[in-house]
N, C-alpha and C positions, 0 to 999 in steps of 0.2 A: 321528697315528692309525697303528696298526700292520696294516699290510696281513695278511691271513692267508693262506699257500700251503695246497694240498691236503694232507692226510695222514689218512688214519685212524686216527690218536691224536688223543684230544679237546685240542685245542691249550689253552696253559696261560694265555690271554687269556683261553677262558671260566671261568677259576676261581671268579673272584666270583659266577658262576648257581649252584657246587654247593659251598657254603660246608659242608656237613653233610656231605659227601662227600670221600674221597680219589680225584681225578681219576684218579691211575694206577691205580686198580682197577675202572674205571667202563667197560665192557664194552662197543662199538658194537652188538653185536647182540642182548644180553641187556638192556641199558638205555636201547635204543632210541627207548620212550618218553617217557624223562625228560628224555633227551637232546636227541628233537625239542620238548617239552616248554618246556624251560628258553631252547632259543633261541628260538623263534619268539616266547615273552614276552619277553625282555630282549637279544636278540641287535643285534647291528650289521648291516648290511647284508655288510660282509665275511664275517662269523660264520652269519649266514644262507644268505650262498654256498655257504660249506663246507659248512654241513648241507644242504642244494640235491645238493653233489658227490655227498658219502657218501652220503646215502638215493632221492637223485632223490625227482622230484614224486607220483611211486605211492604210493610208503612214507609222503611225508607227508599227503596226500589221506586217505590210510587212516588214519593218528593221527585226524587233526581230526574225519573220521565218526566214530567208535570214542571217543575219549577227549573231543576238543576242547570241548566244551561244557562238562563238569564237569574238565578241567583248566588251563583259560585264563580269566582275565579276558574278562567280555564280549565289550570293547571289541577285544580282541585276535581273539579267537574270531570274531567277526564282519569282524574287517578279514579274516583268511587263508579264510573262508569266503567272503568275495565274490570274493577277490582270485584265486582258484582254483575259482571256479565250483562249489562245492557247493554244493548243494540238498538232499540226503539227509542225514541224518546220525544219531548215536544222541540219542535225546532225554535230558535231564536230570530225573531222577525227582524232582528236588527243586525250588524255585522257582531261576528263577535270575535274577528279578530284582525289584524291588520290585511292579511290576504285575504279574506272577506270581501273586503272594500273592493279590491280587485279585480273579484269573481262575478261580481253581480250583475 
């Protein structure tokens, strides 16, 4: 397993999250999103650290309110939601899960 050091260049381990993407042009503070994004669904624990470094837990507190629900699988969504004590967040105007559809 390849340890990750700190840097603020998106290390070239997470290439496989931004296969549509050229990492060298992929922004820390413009694509912040995608960024917290793509690790927090598919990241390693190392890979998750470094996003941890670069953004601290405010910055990603604030994706998961704001984004997390309509950009994460459930399962994901729901793990970094409990694991980080939110309780707030923006709701998904669309169903977003099969008992959804049921409720509405």
């Amino acid at each position: 397993m390849e340890k990750i050091s700190f840097s603020r260049q998106i290390p070239v381990a997470l290439k496989p999250y931004f296969q549509e993407y050229d990492i060298a042009r992929l922004d820390i503070s413009r694509d912040a999103n995608l960024i917290i994004q793509r690790v927090l669904e598919f990241g390693t624990w190392d890979e998750i650290r470094w996003l941890f470094q670069l953004y601290r837990g405010k910055r990603i507190r604030s994706y998961l309110r704001e984004h997390g629900e309509r950009g994460l699988k459930p399962v994901t969504f729901n793990y970094w939601r409990k694991l980080l004590d939110i309780r707030r967040w923006k709701r998904s105007p669309f169903p977003t899960a099969l008992g959804d559809v049921w409720n509405h």
